[in-house]
BARO-775325 format. One record per residue: x, y, z of N, C-alpha, C, O in turn; residue in one letter. Coordinates in pm, whole numbers, padded with zeros to 5 digits, always signed. Atoms other than C-alpha are relative to their C-alpha. Layout:
N
XYZXYZXYZXYZA/...
***
This chain:
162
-00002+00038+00139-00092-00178+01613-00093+00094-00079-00182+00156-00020X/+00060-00094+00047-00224+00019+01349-00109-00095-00089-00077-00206-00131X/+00141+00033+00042-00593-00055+01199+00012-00033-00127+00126-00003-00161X/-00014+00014+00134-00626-00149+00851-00129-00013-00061-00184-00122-00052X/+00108+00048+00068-00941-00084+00643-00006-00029-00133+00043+00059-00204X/+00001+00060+00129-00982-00243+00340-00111+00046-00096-00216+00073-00038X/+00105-00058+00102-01199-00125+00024+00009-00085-00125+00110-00110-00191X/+00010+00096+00148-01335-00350-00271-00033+00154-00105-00079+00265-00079X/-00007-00140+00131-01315-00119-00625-00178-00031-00017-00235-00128+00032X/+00147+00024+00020-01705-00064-00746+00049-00030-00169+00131+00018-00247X/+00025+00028+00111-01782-00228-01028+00034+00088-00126+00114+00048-00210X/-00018-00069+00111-01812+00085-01280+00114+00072+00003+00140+00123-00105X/-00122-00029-00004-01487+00210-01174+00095-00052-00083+00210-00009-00073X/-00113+00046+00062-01307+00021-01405-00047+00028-00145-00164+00030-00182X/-00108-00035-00022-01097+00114-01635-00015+00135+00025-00118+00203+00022X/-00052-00169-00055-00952+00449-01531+00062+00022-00066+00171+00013-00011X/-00101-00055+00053-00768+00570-01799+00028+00150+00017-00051+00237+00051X/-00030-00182-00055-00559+00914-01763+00037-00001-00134+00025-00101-00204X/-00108-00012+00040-00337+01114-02004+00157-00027+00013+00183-00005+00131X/-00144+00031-00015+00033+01033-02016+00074+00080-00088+00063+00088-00210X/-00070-00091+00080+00271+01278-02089+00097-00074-00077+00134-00177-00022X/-00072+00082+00049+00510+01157-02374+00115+00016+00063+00182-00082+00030X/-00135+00005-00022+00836+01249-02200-00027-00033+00135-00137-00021+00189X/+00064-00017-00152+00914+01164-01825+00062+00144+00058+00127+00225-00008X/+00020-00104-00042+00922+01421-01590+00136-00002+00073+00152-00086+00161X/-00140+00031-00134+01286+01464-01410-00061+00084+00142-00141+00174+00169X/+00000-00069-00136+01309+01534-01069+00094+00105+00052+00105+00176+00153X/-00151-00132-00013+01617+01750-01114-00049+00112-00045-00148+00179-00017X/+00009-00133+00051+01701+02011-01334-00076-00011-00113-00074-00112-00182X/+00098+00028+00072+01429+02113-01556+00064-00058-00132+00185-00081-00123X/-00053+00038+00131+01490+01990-01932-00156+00083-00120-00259+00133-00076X/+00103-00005+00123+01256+02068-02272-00070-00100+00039-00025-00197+00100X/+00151+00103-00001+00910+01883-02266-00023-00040-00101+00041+00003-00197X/+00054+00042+00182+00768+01738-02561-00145+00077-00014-00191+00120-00119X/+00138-00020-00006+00427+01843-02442-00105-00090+00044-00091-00142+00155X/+00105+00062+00001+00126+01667-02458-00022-00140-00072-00015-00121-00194X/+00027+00079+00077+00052+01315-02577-00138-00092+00009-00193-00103+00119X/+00132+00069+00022-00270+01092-02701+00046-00145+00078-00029-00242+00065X/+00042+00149-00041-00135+00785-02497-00044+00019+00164-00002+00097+00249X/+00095+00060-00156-00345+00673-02173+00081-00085+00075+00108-00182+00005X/-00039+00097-00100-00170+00482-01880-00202-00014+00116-00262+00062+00191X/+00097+00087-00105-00491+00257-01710+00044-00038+00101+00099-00148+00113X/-00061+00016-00134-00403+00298-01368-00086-00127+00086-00014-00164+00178X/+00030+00115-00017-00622-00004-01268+00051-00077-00054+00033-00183+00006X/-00117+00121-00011-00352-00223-01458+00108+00049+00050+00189-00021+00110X/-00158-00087-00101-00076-00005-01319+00007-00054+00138+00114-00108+00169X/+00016+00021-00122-00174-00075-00978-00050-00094+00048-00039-00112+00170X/+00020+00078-00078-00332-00361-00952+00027-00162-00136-00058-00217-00206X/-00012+00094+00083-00152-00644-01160-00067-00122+00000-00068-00187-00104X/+00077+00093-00073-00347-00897-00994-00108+00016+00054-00118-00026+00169X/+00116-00052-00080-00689-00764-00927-00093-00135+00073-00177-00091+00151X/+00057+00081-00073-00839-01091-00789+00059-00030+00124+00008-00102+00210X/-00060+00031-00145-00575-01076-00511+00067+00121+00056+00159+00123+00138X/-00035-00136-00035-00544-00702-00485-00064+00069+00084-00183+00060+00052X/+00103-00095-00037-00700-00477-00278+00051+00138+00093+00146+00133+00171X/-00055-00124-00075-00668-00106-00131-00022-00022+00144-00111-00099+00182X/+00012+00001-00114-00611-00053+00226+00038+00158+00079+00141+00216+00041X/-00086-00129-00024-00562+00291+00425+00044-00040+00143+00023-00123+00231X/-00063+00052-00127-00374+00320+00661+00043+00122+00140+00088+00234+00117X/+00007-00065-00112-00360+00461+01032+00129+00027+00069+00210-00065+00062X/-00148+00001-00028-00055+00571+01181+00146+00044+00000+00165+00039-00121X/-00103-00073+00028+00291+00721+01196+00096-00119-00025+00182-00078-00104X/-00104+00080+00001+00510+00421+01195+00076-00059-00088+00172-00129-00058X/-00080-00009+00124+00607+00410+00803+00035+00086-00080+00043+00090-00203X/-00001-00141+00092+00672+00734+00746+00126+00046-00065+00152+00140-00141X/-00141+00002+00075+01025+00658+00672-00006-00083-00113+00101-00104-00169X/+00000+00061+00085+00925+00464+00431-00129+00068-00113-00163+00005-00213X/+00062-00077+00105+00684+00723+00245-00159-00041+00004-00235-00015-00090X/+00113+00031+00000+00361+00565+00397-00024+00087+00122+00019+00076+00236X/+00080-00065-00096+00168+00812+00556-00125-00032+00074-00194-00119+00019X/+00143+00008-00043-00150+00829+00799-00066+00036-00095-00011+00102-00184X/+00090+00030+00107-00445+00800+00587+00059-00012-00139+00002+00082-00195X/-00112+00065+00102-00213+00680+00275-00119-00114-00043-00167-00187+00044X/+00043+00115-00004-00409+00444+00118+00147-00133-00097+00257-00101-00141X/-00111+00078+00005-00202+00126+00016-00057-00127-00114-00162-00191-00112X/+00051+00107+00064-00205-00113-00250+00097-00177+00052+00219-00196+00064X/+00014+00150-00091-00201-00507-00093-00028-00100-00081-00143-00136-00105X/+00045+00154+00087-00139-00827-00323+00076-00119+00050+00194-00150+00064X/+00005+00145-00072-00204-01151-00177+00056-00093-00044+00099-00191+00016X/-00112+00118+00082-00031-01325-00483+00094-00038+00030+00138-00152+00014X/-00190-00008+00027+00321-01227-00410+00044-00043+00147+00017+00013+00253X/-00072-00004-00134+00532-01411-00158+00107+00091+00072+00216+00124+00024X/-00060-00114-00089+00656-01178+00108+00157-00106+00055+00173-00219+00101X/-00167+00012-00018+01062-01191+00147+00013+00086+00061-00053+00189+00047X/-00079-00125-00056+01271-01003+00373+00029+00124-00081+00072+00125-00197X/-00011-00111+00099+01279-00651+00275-00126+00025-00004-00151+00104+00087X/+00113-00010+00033+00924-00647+00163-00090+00109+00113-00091+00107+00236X/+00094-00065-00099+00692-00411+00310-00157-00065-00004-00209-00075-00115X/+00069+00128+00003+00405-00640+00395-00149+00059+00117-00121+00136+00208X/+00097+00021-00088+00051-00635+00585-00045-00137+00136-00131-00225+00138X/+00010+00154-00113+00055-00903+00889-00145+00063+00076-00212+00166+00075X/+00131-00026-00074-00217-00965+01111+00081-00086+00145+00094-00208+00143X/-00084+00022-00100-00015-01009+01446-00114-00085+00119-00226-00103+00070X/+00126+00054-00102-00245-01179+01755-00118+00080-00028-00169+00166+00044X/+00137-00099+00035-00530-01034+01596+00027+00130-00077-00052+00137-00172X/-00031-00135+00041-00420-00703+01482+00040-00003-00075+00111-00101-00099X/-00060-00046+00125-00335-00536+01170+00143+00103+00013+00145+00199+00089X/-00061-00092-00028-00008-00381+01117+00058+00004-00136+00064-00091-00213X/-00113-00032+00125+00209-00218+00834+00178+00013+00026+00248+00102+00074X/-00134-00003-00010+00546-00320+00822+00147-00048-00071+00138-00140-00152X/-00133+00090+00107+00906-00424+00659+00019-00132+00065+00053-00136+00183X/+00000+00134-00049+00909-00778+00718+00129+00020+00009+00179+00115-00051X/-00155+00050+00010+01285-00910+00808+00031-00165+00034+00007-00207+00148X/-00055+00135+00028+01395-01252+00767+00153-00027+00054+00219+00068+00011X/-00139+00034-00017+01755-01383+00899-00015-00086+00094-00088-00068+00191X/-00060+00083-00089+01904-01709+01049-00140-00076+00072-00133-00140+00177X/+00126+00076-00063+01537-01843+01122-00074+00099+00052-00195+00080+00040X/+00034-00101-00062+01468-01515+01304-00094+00068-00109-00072+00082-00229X/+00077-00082+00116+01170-01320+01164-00066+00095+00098-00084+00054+00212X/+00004-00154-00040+01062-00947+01270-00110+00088-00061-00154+00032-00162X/+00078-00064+00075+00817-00684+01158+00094+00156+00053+00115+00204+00164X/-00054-00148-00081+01002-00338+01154-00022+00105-00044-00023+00129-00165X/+00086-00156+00074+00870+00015+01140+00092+00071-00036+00202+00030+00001X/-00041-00065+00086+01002+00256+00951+00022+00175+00057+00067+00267-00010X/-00084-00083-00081+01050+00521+01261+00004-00014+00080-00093-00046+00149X/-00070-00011-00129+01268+00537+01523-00060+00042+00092+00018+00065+00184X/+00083+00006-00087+00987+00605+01734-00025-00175+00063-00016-00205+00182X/+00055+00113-00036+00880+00234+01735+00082-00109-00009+00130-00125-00121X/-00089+00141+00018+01082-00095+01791-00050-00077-00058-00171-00097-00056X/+00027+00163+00052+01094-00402+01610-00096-00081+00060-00104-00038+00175X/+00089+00117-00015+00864-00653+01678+00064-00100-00053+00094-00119-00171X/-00036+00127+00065+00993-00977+01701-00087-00101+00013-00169-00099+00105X/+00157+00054-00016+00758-01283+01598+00075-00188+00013+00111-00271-00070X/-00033+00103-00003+00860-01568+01789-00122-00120-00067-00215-00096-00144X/+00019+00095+00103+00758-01910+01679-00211-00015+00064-00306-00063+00002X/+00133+00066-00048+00419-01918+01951-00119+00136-00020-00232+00141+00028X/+00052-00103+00062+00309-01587+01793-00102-00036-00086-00088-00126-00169X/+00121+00037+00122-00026-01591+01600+00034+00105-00063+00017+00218-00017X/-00036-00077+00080+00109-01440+01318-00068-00016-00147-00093-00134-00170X/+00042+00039+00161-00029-01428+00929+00039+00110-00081-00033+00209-00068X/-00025-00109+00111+00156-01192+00632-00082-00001-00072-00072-00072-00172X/+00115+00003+00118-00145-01122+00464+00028+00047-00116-00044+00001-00205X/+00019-00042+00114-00041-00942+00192+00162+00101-00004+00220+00148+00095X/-00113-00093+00031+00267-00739+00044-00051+00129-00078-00140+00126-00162X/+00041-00138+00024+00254-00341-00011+00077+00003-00119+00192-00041-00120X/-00068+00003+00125+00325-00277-00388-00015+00138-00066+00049+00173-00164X/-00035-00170+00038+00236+00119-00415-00075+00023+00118-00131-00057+00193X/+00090-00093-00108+00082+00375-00187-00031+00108-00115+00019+00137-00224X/+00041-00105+00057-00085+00628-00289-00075+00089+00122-00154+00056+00211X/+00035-00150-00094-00134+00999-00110+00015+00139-00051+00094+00188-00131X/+00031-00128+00054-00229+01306-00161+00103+00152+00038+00140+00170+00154X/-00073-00125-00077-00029+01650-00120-00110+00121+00027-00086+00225+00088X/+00047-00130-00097-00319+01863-00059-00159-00068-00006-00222-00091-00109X/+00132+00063-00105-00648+01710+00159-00137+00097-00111-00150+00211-00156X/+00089-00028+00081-00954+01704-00037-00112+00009+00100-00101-00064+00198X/+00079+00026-00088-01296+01796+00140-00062-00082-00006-00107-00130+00099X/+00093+00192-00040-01478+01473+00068+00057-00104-00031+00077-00119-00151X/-00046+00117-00078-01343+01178+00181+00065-00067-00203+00009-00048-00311X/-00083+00042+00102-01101+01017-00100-00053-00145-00098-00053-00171-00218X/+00089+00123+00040-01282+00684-00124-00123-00015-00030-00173-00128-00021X/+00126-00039+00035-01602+00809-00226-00053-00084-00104-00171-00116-00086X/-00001+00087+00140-01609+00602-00553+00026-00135+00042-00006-00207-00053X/-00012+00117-00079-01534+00291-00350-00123-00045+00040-00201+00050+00048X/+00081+00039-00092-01798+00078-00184-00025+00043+00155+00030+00153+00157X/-00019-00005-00095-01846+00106+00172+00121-00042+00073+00177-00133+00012X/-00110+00050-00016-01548+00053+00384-00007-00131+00063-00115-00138+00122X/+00053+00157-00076-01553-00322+00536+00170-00030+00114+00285+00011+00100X/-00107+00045-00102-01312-00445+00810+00017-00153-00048-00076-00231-00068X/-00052+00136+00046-01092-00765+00700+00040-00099+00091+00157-00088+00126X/-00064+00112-00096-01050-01068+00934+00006-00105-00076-00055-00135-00178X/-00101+00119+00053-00835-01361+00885-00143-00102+00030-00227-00104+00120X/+00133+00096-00032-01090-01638+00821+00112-00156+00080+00055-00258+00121X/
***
Protein backbone atom coordinates (compact mmCIF):
# COMPACT_ATOMS: atom_id res chain seq x y z
CA UNK A 1 0.00 0.00 0.00
CA UNK A 2 1.15 3.29 -0.65
CA UNK A 3 1.97 5.84 2.39
CA UNK A 4 0.08 8.91 2.68
CA UNK A 5 1.43 12.08 4.35
CA UNK A 6 -0.72 14.64 5.17
CA UNK A 7 0.08 18.54 5.58
CA UNK A 8 -2.03 21.23 7.56
CA UNK A 9 -1.80 24.86 5.41
CA UNK A 10 0.23 27.50 7.84
CA UNK A 11 -1.70 29.98 9.00
CA UNK A 12 -0.18 33.05 6.87
CA UNK A 13 -0.56 31.17 3.77
CA UNK A 14 -3.84 32.20 3.22
CA UNK A 15 -5.18 33.72 0.67
CA UNK A 16 -3.03 32.97 -2.37
CA UNK A 17 -4.15 34.99 -4.96
CA UNK A 18 -2.55 34.63 -8.65
CA UNK A 19 -3.18 36.43 -11.98
CA UNK A 20 -5.82 35.02 -14.31
CA UNK A 21 -5.53 35.33 -17.78
CA UNK A 22 -8.84 36.79 -19.30
CA UNK A 23 -9.20 34.22 -22.09
CA UNK A 24 -8.78 30.35 -21.55
CA UNK A 25 -5.98 28.74 -22.85
CA UNK A 26 -6.90 25.87 -25.61
CA UNK A 27 -5.16 22.85 -25.68
CA UNK A 28 -5.36 22.59 -29.46
CA UNK A 29 -4.72 24.84 -32.09
CA UNK A 30 -3.37 28.06 -31.00
CA UNK A 31 -6.09 30.98 -31.30
CA UNK A 32 -5.59 35.08 -30.54
CA UNK A 33 -5.10 35.90 -26.73
CA UNK A 34 -6.59 38.78 -25.20
CA UNK A 35 -3.52 39.17 -23.08
CA UNK A 36 -3.29 40.04 -19.70
CA UNK A 37 -6.00 40.63 -17.12
CA UNK A 38 -6.44 42.45 -13.47
CA UNK A 39 -8.66 39.46 -12.24
CA UNK A 40 -7.11 37.05 -9.43
CA UNK A 41 -8.33 33.34 -9.10
CA UNK A 42 -7.63 32.49 -4.97
CA UNK A 43 -6.46 29.16 -5.35
CA UNK A 44 -7.15 28.41 -1.63
CA UNK A 45 -10.98 28.67 -2.62
CA UNK A 46 -10.28 26.87 -5.87
CA UNK A 47 -8.94 23.99 -4.14
CA UNK A 48 -10.14 23.73 -1.10
CA UNK A 49 -14.04 24.35 -1.04
CA UNK A 50 -14.25 23.01 2.30
CA UNK A 51 -11.16 23.94 4.19
CA UNK A 52 -12.26 22.53 7.60
CA UNK A 53 -12.48 19.08 5.93
CA UNK A 54 -9.74 19.54 3.39
CA UNK A 55 -6.41 18.70 3.50
CA UNK A 56 -3.22 18.05 1.17
CA UNK A 57 -1.73 14.73 0.97
CA UNK A 58 1.36 13.48 -1.25
CA UNK A 59 1.50 10.72 -2.48
CA UNK A 60 3.94 7.61 -2.89
CA UNK A 61 3.72 5.38 -5.66
CA UNK A 62 3.06 4.30 -9.22
CA UNK A 63 -0.37 2.87 -9.01
CA UNK A 64 -2.51 6.05 -10.31
CA UNK A 65 -0.64 7.01 -12.93
CA UNK A 66 -3.39 6.23 -15.26
CA UNK A 67 -5.25 8.37 -13.66
CA UNK A 68 -2.75 11.49 -13.74
CA UNK A 69 -1.62 10.95 -10.05
CA UNK A 70 1.89 10.74 -9.87
CA UNK A 71 4.67 9.73 -7.17
CA UNK A 72 5.19 12.67 -5.07
CA UNK A 73 1.83 14.39 -6.58
CA UNK A 74 0.50 16.03 -3.86
CA UNK A 75 -3.39 15.52 -3.60
CA UNK A 76 -6.21 17.43 -2.51
CA UNK A 77 -8.57 15.15 0.18
CA UNK A 78 -12.20 16.32 1.35
CA UNK A 79 -13.71 14.54 4.11
CA UNK A 80 -17.14 16.31 3.39
CA UNK A 81 -17.99 14.57 0.20
CA UNK A 82 -19.51 11.13 0.15
CA UNK A 83 -17.39 8.77 -1.83
CA UNK A 84 -19.49 6.90 -4.78
CA UNK A 85 -18.32 4.50 -7.20
CA UNK A 86 -16.11 6.11 -9.62
CA UNK A 87 -14.62 8.42 -7.11
CA UNK A 88 -11.04 8.44 -6.59
CA UNK A 89 -10.89 8.23 -2.84
CA UNK A 90 -8.22 7.81 0.14
CA UNK A 91 -9.06 4.47 2.27
CA UNK A 92 -7.20 3.32 5.09
CA UNK A 93 -7.30 -0.55 4.36
CA UNK A 94 -6.13 -2.88 7.67
CA UNK A 95 -4.15 -0.09 8.68
CA UNK A 96 -2.70 1.25 5.58
CA UNK A 97 -3.12 4.13 3.39
CA UNK A 98 -3.92 3.75 -0.16
CA UNK A 99 -4.96 5.87 -3.28
CA UNK A 100 -7.57 4.53 -5.23
CA UNK A 101 -10.92 4.47 -7.58
CA UNK A 102 -13.35 3.17 -5.30
CA UNK A 103 -15.99 0.70 -7.20
CA UNK A 104 -19.31 -0.06 -5.96
CA UNK A 105 -21.69 -2.85 -7.67
CA UNK A 106 -24.34 -5.45 -6.53
CA UNK A 107 -23.10 -5.06 -2.77
CA UNK A 108 -19.56 -5.76 -4.02
CA UNK A 109 -17.06 -2.99 -3.18
CA UNK A 110 -13.27 -2.75 -4.52
CA UNK A 111 -10.44 -0.28 -4.49
CA UNK A 112 -8.85 -0.18 -8.07
CA UNK A 113 -5.54 1.19 -9.30
CA UNK A 114 -5.18 2.94 -12.12
CA UNK A 115 -2.24 0.51 -13.65
CA UNK A 116 -2.26 -2.62 -14.99
CA UNK A 117 0.57 -3.37 -12.94
CA UNK A 118 -1.62 -3.78 -9.80
CA UNK A 119 -4.95 -5.73 -9.19
CA UNK A 120 -8.03 -4.78 -7.65
CA UNK A 121 -8.41 -5.10 -4.21
CA UNK A 122 -11.43 -6.46 -3.13
CA UNK A 123 -12.88 -5.33 0.42
CA UNK A 124 -14.81 -8.05 1.73
CA UNK A 125 -17.26 -7.41 4.48
CA UNK A 126 -14.45 -8.66 7.54
CA UNK A 127 -11.99 -6.12 6.05
CA UNK A 128 -11.00 -3.15 8.33
CA UNK A 129 -11.69 -0.77 5.91
CA UNK A 130 -12.38 3.29 6.27
CA UNK A 131 -12.77 5.81 2.90
CA UNK A 132 -11.30 8.58 4.49
CA UNK A 133 -11.56 11.05 2.14
CA UNK A 134 -12.27 11.70 -1.72
CA UNK A 135 -9.44 13.10 -4.20
CA UNK A 136 -10.81 16.39 -5.74
CA UNK A 137 -7.47 17.82 -7.59
CA UNK A 138 -3.84 16.85 -7.66
CA UNK A 139 -1.45 18.93 -8.13
CA UNK A 140 2.29 18.28 -9.79
CA UNK A 141 4.89 19.74 -11.08
CA UNK A 142 6.57 19.38 -14.69
CA UNK A 143 9.95 20.33 -13.72
CA UNK A 144 11.41 19.23 -9.90
CA UNK A 145 12.24 22.11 -7.84
CA UNK A 146 15.45 21.96 -5.53
CA UNK A 147 13.71 22.58 -2.23
CA UNK A 148 11.23 20.43 -1.23
CA UNK A 149 7.62 21.75 -2.52
CA UNK A 150 6.01 21.92 0.91
CA UNK A 151 8.25 24.28 2.41
CA UNK A 152 5.46 26.82 3.24
CA UNK A 153 3.52 24.05 4.94
CA UNK A 154 3.98 23.04 8.55
CA UNK A 155 5.85 20.06 9.31
CA UNK A 156 4.69 16.94 7.71
CA UNK A 157 2.50 14.77 10.33
CA UNK A 158 1.36 11.15 9.71
CA UNK A 159 -2.64 10.65 9.85
CA UNK A 160 -4.21 7.74 11.81
CA UNK A 161 -7.75 6.76 11.92
CA UNK A 162 -8.72 7.69 15.50
Amino acid sequence: MSEVVYFELAEDALPLELPLMACPVPAGFPSPADGYSDQTLDLHRYLFERPASTFLAQVTGDSMLGAGINPDDFIVVNRAITPVDGHIVVAVVEGEHTVKRLRQENGRMWLEAANERYPALELPDDYRVEIWGVVTHVIHPFMKKKTPVAAWANQPRKWSPS
